[in-house]
SEFIZA-3560 file (N, C-alpha, C; in Angstrom, 3 decimals):
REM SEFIZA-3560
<numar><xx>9.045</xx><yy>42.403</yy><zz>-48.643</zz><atom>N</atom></numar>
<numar><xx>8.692</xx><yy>41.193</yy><zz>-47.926</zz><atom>CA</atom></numar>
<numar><xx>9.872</xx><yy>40.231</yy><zz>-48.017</zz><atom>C</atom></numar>
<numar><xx>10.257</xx><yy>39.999</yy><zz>-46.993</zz><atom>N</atom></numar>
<numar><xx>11.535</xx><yy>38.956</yy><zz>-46.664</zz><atom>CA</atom></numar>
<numar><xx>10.851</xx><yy>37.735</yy><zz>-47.535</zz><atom>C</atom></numar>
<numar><xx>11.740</xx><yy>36.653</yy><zz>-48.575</zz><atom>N</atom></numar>
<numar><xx>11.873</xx><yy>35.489</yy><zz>-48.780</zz><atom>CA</atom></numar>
<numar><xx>11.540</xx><yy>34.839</yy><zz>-47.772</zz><atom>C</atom></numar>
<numar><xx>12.509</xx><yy>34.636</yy><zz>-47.063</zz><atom>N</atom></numar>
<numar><xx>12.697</xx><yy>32.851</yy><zz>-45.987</zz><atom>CA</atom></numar>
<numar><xx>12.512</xx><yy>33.954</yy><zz>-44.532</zz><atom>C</atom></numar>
<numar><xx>12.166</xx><yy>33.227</yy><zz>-43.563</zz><atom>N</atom></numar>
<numar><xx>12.211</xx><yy>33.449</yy><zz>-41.923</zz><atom>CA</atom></numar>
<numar><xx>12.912</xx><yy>33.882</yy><zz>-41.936</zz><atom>C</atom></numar>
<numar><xx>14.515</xx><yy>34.114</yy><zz>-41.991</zz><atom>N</atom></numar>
<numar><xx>15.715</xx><yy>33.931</yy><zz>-41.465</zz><atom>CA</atom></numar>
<numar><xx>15.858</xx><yy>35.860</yy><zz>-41.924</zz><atom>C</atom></numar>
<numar><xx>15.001</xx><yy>36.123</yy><zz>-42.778</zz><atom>N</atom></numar>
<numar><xx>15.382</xx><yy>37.197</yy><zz>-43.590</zz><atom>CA</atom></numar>
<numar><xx>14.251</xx><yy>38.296</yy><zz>-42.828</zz><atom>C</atom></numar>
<numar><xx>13.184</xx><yy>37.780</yy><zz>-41.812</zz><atom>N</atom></numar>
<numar><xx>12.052</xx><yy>38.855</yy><zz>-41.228</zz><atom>CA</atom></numar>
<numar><xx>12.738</xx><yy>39.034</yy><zz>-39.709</zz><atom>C</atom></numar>
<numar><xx>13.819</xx><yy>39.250</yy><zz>-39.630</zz><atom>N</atom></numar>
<numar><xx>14.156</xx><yy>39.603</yy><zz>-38.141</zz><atom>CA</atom></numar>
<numar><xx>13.884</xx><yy>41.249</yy><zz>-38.435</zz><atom>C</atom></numar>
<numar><xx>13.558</xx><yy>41.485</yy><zz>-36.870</zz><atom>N</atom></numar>
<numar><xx>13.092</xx><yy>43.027</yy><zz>-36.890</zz><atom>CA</atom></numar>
<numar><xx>14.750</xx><yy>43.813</yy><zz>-36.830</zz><atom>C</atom></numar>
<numar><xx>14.393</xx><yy>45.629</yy><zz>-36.956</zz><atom>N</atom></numar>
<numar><xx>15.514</xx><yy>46.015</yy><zz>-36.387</zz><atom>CA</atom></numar>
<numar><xx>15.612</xx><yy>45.957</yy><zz>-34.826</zz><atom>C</atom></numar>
<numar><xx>15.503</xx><yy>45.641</yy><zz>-34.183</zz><atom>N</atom></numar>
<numar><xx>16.036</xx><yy>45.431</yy><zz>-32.756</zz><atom>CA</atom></numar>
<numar><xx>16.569</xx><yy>44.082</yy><zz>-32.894</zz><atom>C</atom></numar>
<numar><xx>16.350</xx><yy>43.301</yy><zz>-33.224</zz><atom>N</atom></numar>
<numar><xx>16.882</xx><yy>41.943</yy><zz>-32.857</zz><atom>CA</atom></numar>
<numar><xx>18.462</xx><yy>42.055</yy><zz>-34.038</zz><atom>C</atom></numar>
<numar><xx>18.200</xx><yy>42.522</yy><zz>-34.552</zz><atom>N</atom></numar>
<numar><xx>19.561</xx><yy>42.393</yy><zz>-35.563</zz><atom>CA</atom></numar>
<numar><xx>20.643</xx><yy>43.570</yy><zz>-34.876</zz><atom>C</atom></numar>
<numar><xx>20.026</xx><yy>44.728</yy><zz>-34.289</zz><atom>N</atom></numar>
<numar><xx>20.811</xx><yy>45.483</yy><zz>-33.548</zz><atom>CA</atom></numar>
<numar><xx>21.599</xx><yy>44.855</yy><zz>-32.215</zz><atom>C</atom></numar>
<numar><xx>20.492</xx><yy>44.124</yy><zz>-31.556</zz><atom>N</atom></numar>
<numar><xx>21.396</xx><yy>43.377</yy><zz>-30.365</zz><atom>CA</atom></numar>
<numar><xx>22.306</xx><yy>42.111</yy><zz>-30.811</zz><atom>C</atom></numar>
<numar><xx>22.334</xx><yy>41.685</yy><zz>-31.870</zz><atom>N</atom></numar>
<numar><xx>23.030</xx><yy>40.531</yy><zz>-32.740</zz><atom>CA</atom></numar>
<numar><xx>24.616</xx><yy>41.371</yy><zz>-32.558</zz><atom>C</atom></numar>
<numar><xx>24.223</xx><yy>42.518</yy><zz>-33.601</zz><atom>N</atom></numar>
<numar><xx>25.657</xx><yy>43.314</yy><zz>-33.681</zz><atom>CA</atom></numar>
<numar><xx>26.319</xx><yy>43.515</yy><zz>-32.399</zz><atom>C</atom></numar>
<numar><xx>25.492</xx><yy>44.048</yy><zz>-31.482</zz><atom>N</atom></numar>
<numar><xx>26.035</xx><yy>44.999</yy><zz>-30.487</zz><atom>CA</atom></numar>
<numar><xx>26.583</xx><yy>43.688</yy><zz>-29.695</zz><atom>C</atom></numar>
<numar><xx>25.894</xx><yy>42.787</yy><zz>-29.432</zz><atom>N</atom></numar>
<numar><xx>26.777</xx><yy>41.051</yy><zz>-28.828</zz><atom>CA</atom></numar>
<numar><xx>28.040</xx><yy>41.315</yy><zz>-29.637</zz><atom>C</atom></numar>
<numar><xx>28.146</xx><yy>41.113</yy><zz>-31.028</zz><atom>N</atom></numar>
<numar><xx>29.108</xx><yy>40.335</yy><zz>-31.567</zz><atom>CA</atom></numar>
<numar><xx>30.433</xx><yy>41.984</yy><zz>-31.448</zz><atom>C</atom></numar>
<numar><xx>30.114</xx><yy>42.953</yy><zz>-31.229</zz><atom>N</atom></numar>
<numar><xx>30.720</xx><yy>43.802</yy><zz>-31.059</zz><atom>CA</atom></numar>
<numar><xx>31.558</xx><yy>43.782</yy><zz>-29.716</zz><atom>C</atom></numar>
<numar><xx>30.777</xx><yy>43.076</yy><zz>-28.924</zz><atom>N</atom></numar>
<numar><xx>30.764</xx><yy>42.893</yy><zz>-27.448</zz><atom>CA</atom></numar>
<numar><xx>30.610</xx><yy>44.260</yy><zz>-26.370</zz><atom>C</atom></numar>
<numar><xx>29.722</xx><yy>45.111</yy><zz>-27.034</zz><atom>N</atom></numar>
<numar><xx>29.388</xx><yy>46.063</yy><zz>-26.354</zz><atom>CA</atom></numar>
<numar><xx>27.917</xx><yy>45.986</yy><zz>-25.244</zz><atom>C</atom></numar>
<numar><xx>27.388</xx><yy>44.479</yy><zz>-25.624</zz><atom>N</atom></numar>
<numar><xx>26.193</xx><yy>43.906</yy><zz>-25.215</zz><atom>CA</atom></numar>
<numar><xx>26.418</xx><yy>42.511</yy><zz>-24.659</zz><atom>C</atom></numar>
<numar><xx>26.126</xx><yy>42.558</yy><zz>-23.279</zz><atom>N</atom></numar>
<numar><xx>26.415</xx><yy>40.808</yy><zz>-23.158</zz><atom>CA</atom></numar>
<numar><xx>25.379</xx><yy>40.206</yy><zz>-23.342</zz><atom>C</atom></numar>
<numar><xx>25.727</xx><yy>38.877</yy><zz>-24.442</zz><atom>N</atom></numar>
<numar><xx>24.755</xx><yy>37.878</yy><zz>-24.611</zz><atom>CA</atom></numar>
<numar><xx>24.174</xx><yy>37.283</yy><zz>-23.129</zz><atom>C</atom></numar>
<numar><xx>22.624</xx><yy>37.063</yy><zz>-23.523</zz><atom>N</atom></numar>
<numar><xx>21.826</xx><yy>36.982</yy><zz>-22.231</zz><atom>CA</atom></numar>
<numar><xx>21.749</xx><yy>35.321</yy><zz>-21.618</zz><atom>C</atom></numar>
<numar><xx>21.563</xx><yy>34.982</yy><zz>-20.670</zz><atom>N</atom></numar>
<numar><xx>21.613</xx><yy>33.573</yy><zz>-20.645</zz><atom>CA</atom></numar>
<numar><xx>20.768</xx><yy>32.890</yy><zz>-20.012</zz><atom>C</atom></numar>
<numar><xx>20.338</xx><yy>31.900</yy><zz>-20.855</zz><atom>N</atom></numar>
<numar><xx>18.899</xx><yy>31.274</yy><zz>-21.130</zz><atom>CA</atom></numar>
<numar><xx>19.137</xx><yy>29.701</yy><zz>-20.828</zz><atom>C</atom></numar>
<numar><xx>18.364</xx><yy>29.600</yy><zz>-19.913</zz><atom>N</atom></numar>
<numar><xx>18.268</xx><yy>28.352</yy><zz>-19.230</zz><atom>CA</atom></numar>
<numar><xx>16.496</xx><yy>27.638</yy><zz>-19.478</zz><atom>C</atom></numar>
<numar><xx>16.701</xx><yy>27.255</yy><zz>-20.324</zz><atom>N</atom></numar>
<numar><xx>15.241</xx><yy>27.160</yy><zz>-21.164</zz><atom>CA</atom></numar>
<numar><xx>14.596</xx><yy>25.919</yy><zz>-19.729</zz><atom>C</atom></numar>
<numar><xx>15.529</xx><yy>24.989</yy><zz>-19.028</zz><atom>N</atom></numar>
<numar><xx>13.939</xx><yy>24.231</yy><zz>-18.209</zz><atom>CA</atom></numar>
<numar><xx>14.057</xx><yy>24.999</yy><zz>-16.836</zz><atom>C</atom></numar>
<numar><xx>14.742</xx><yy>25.756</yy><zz>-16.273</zz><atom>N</atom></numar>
<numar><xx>14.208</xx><yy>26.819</yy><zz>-15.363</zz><atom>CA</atom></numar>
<numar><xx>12.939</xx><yy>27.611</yy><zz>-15.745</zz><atom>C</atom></numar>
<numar><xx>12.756</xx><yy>27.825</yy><zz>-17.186</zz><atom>N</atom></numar>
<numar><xx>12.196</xx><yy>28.911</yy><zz>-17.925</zz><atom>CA</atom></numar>
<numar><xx>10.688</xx><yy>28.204</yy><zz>-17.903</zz><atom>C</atom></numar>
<numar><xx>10.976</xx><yy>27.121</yy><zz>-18.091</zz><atom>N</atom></numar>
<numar><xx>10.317</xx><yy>26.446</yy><zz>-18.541</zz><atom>CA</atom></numar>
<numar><xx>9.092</xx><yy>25.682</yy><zz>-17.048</zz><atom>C</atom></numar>
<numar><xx>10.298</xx><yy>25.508</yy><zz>-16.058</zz><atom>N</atom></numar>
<numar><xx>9.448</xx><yy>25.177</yy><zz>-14.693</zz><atom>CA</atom></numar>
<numar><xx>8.399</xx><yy>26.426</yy><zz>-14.264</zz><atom>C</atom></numar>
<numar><xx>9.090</xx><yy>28.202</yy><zz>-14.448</zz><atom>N</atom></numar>
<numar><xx>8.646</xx><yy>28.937</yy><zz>-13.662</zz><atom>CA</atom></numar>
<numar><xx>6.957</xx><yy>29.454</yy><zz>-14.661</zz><atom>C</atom></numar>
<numar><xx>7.198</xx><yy>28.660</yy><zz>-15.731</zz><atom>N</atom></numar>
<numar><xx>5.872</xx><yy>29.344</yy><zz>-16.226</zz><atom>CA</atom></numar>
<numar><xx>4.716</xx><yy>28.115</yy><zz>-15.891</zz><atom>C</atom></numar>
<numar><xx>4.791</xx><yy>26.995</yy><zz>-15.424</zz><atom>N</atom></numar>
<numar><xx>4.439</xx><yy>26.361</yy><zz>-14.769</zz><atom>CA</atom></numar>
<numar><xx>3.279</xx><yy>27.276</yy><zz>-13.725</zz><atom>C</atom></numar>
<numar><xx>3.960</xx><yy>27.733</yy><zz>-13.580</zz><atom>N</atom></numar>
<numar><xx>3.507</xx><yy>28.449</yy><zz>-12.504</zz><atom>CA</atom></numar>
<numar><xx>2.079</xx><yy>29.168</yy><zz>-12.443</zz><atom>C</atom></numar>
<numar><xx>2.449</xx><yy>29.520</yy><zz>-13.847</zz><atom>N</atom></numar>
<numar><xx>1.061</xx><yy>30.851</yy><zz>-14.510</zz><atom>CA</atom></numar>
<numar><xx>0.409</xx><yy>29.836</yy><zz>-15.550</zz><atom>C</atom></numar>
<numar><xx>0.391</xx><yy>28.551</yy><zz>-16.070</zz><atom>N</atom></numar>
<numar><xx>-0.148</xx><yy>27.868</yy><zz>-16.807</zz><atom>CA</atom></numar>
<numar><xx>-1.823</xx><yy>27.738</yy><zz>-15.808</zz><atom>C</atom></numar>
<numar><xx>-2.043</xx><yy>27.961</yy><zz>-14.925</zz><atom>N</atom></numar>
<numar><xx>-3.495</xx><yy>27.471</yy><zz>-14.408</zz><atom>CA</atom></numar>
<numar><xx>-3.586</xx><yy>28.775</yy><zz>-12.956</zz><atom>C</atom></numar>
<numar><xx>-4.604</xx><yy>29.441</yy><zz>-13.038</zz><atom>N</atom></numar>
<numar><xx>-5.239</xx><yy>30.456</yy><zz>-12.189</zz><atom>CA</atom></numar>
<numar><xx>-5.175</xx><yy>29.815</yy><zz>-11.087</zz><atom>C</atom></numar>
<numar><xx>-5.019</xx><yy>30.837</yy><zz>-9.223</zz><atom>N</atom></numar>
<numar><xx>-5.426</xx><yy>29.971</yy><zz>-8.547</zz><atom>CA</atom></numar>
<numar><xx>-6.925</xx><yy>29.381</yy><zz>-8.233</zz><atom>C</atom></numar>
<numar><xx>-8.125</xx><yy>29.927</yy><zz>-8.590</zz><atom>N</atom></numar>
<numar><xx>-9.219</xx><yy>29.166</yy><zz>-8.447</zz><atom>CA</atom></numar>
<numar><xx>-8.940</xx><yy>28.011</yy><zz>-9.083</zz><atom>C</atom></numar>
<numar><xx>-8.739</xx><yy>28.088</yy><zz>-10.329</zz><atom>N</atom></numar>
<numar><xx>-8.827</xx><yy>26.506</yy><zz>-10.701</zz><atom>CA</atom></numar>
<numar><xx>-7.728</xx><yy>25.761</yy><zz>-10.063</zz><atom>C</atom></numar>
<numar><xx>-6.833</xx><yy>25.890</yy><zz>-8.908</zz><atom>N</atom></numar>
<numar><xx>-6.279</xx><yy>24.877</yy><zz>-8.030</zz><atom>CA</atom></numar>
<numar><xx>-6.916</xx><yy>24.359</yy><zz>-6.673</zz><atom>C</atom></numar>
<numar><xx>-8.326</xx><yy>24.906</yy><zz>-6.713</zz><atom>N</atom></numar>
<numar><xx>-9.487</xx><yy>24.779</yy><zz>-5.608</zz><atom>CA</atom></numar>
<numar><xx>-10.498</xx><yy>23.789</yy><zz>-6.338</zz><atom>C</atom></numar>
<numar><xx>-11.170</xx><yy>23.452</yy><zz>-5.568</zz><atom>N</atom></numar>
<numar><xx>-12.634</xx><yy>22.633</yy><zz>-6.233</zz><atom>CA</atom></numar>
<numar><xx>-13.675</xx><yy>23.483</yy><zz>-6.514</zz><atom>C</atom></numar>
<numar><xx>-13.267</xx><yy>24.961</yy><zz>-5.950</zz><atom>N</atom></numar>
<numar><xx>-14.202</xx><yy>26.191</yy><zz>-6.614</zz><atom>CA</atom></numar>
<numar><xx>-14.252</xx><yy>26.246</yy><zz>-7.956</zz><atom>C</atom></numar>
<numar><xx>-13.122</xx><yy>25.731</yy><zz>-8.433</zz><atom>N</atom></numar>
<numar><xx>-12.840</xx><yy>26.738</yy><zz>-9.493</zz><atom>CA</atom></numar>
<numar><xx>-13.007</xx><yy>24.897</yy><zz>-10.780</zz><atom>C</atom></numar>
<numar><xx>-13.372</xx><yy>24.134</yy><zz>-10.433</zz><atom>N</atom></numar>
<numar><xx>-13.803</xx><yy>23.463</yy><zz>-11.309</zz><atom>CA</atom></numar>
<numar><xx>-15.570</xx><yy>23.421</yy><zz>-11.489</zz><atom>C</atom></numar>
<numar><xx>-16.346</xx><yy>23.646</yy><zz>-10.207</zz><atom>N</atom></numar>
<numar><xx>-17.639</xx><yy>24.339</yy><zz>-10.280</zz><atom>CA</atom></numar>
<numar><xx>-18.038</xx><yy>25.552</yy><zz>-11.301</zz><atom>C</atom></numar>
<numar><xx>-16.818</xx><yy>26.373</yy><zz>-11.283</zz><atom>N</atom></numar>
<numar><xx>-16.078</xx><yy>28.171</yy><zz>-12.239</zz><atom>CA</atom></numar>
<numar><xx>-16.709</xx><yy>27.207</yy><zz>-13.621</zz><atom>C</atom></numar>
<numar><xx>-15.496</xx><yy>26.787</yy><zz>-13.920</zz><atom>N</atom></numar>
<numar><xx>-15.220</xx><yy>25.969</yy><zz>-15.343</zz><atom>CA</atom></numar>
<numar><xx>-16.418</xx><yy>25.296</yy><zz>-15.464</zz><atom>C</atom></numar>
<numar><xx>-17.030</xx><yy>24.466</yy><zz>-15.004</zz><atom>N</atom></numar>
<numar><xx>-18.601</xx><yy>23.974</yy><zz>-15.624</zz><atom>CA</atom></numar>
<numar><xx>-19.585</xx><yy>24.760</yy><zz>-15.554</zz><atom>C</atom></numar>
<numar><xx>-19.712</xx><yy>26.029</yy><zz>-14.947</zz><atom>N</atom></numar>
<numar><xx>-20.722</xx><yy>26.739</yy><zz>-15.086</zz><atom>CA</atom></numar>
<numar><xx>-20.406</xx><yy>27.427</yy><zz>-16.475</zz><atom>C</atom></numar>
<numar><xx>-18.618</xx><yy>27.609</yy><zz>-17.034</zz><atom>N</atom></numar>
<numar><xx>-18.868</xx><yy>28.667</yy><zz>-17.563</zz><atom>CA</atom></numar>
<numar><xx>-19.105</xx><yy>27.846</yy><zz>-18.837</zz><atom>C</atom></numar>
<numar><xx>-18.924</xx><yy>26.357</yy><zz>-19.235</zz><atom>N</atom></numar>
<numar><xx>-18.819</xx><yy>25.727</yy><zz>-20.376</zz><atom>CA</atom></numar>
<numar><xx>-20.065</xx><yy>25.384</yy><zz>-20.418</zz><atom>C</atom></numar>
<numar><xx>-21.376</xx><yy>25.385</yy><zz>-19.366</zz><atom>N</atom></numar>
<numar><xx>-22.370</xx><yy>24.656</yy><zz>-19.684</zz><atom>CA</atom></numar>
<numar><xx>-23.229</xx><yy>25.057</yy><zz>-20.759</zz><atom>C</atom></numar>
<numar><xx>-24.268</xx><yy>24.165</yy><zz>-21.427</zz><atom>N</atom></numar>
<numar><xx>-25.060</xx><yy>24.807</yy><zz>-22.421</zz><atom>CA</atom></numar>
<numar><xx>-26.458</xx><yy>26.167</yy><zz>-21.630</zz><atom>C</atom></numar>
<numar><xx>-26.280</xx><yy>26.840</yy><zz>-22.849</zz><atom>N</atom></numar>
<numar><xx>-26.983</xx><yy>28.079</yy><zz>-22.337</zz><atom>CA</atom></numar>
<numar><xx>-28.500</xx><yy>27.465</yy><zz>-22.418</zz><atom>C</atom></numar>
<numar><xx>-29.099</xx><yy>26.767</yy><zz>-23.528</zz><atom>N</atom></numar>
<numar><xx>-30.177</xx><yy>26.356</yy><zz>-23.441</zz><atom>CA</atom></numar>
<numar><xx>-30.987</xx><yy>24.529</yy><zz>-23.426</zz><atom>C</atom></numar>
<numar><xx>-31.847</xx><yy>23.969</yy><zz>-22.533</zz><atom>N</atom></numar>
<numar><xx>-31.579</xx><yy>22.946</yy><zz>-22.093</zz><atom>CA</atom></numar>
<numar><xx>-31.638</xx><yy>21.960</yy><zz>-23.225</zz><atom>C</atom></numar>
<numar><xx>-31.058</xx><yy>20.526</yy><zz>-23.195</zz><atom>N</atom></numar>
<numar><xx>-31.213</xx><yy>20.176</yy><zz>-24.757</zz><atom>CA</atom></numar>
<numar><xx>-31.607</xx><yy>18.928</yy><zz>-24.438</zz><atom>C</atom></numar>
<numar><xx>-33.021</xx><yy>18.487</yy><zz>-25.871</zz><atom>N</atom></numar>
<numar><xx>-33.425</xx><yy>17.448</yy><zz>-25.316</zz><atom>CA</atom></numar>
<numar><xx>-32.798</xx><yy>16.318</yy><zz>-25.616</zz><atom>C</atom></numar>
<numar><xx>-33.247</xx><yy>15.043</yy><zz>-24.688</zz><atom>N</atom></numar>
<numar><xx>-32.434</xx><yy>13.922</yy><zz>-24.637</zz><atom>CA</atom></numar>
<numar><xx>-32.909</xx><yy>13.393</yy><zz>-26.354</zz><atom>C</atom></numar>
<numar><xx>-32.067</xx><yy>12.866</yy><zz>-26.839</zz><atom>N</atom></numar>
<numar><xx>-31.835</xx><yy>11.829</yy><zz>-28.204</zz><atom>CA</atom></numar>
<numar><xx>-33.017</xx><yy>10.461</yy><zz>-27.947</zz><atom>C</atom></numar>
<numar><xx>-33.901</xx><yy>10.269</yy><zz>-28.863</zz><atom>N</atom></numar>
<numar><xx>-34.420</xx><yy>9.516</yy><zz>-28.660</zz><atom>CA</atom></numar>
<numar><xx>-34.066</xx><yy>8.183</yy><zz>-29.382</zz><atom>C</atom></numar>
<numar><xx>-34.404</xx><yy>7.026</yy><zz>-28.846</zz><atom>N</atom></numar>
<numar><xx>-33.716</xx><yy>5.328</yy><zz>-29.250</zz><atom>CA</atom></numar>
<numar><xx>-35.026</xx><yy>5.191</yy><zz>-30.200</zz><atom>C</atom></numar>
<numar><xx>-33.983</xx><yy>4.534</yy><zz>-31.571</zz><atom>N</atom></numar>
<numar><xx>-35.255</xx><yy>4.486</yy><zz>-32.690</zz><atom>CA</atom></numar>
<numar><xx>-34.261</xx><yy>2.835</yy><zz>-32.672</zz><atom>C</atom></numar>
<numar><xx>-35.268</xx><yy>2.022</yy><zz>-33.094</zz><atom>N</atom></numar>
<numar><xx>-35.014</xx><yy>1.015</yy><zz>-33.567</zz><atom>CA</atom></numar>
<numar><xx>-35.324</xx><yy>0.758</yy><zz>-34.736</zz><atom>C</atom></numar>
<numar><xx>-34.957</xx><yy>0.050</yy><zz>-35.602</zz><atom>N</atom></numar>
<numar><xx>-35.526</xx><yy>-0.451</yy><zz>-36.935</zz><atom>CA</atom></numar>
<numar><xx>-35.641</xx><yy>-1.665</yy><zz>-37.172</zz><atom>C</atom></numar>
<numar><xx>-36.476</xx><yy>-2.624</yy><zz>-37.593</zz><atom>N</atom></numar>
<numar><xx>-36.590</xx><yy>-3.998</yy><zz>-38.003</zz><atom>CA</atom></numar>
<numar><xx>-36.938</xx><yy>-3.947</yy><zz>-38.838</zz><atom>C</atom></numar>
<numar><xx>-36.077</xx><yy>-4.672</yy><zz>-40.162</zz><atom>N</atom></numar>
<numar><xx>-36.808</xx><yy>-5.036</yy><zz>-41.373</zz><atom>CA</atom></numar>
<numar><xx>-36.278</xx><yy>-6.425</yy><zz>-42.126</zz><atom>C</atom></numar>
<numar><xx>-37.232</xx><yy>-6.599</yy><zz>-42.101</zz><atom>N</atom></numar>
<numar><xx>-36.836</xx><yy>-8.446</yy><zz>-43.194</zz><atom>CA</atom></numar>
<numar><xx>-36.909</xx><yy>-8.029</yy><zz>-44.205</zz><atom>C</atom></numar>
<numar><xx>-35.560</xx><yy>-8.685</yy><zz>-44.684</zz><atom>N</atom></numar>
<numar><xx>-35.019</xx><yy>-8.864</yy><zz>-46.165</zz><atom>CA</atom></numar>
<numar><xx>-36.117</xx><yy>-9.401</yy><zz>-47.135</zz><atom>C</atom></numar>
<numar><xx>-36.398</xx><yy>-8.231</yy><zz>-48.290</zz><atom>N</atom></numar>
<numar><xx>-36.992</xx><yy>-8.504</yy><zz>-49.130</zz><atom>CA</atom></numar>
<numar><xx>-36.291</xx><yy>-7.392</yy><zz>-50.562</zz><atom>C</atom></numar>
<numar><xx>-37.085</xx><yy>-7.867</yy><zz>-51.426</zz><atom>N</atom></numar>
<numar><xx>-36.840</xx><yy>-7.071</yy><zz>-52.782</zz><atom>CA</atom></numar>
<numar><xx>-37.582</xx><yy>-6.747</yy><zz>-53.070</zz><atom>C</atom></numar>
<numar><xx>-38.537</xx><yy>-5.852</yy><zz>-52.126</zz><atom>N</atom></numar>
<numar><xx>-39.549</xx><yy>-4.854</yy><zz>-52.568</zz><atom>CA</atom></numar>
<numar><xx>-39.450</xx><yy>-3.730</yy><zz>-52.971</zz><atom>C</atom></numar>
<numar><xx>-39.460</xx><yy>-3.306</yy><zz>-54.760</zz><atom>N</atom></numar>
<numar><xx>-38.471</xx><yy>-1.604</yy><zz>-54.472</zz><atom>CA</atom></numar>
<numar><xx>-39.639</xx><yy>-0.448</yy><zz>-54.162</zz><atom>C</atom></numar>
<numar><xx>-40.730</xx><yy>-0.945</yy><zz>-53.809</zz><atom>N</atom></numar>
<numar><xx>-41.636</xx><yy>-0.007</yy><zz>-52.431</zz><atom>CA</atom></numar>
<numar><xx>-40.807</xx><yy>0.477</yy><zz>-51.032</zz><atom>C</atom></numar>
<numar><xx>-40.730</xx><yy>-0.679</yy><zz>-50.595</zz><atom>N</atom></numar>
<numar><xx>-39.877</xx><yy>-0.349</yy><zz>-49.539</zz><atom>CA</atom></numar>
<numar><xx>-38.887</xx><yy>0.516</yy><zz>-49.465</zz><atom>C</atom></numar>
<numar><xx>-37.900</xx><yy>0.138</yy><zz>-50.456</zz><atom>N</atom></numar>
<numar><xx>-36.877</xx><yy>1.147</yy><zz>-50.566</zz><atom>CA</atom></numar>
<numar><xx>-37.268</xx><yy>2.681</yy><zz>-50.738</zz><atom>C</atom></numar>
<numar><xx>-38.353</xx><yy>3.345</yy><zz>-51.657</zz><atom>N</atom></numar>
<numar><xx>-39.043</xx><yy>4.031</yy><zz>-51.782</zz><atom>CA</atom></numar>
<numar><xx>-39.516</xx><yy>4.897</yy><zz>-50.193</zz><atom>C</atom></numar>
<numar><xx>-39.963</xx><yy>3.678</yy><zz>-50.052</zz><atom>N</atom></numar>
<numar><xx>-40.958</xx><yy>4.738</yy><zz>-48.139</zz><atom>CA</atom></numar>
<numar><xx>-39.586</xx><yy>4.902</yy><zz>-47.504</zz><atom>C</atom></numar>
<numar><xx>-38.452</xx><yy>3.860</yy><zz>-47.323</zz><atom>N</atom></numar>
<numar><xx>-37.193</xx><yy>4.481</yy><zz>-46.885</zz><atom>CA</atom></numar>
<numar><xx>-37.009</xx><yy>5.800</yy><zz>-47.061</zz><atom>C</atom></numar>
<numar><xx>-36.620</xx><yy>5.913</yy><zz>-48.578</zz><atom>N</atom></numar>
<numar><xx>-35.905</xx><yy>7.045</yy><zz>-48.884</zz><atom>CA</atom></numar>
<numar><xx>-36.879</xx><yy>7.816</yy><zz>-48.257</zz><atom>C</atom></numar>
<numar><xx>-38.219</xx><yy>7.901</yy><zz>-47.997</zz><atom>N</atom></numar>
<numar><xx>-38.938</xx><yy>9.200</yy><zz>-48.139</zz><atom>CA</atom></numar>
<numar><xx>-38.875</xx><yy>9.754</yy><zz>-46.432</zz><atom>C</atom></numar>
<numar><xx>-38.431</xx><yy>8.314</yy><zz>-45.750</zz><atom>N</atom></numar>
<numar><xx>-38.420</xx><yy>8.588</yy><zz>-44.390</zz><atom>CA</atom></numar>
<numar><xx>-36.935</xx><yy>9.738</yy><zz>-44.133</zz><atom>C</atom></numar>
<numar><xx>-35.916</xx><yy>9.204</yy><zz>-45.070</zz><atom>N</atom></numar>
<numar><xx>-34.403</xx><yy>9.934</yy><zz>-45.048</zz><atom>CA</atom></numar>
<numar><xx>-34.856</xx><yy>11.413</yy><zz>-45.672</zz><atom>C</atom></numar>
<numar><xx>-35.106</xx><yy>11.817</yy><zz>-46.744</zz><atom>N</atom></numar>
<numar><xx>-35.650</xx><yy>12.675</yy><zz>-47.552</zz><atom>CA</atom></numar>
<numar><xx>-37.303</xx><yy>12.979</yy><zz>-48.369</zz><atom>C</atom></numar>
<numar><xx>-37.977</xx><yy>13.957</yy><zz>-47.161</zz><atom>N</atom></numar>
<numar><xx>-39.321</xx><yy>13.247</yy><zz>-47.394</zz><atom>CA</atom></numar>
<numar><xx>-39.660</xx><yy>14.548</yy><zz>-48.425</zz><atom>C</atom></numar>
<numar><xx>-38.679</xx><yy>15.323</yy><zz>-49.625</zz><atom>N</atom></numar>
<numar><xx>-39.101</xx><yy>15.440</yy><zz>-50.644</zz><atom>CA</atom></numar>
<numar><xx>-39.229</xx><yy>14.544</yy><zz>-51.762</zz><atom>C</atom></numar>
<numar><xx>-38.959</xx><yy>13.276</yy><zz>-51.558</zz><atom>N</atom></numar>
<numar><xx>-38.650</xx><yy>12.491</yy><zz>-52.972</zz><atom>CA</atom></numar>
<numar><xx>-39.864</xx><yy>12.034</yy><zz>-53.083</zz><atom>C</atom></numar>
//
C-alpha cells in the first residue's frame, strides 16, 4: 500500500510518464475550459430541456404514499409554580412518566 497519493499511480500512467519523457509518446494536450464547455453538454438529458421532462422529475421524486397534513396545536399557559403542571406536561411529552 502506497504511503502518500503521489506513490498510488497505476502501471499505465507511470508507463506513459516514461514513454513522454523518452519522447517516444507525445504529451497530450488539454485544454481544460473547452473540456470543460463540451461536458456541458451531457450535464442534463434532453427531456429535462423540455417542460416534459420537469413533469419526468416530479413524478419520479413524488411521495409514494399520501401524507397527512401537520396539524396547528396551540398552547396557552399562565405562568404559575404549580409543579402539577409541570408533571401533566411532561406526561403530555413522555406519557410513560
Amino acid at each position: 500500500m502506497p504511503e502518500s497519493p503521489k506513490e498510488g499511480q497505476n502501471f499505465d500512467a507511470q508507463l506513459a510518464v516514461e514513454n513522454i519523457a523518452a519522447g517516444t509518446e507525445k504529451q497530450p494536450d488539454v485544454n481544460v475550459q473547452d473540456d470543460y464547455e463540451a461536458s456541458k453538454a451531457f450535464s442534463t438529458s434532453e427531456i429535462d430541456q423540455t417542460s416534459e421532462g420537469s413533469g419526468a422529475a416530479e413524478a419520479a421524486t413524488a411521495p409514494k404514499q399520501k401524507l397527512p397534513e401537520p396539524e396547528a396545536t396551540t398552547l396557552v399557559s399562565e405562568p404559575t409554580s404549580d409543579p402539577e403542571q409541570y408533571r401533566e406536561m411532561a406526561k403530555d411529552v413522555n406519557p410513560r412518566l
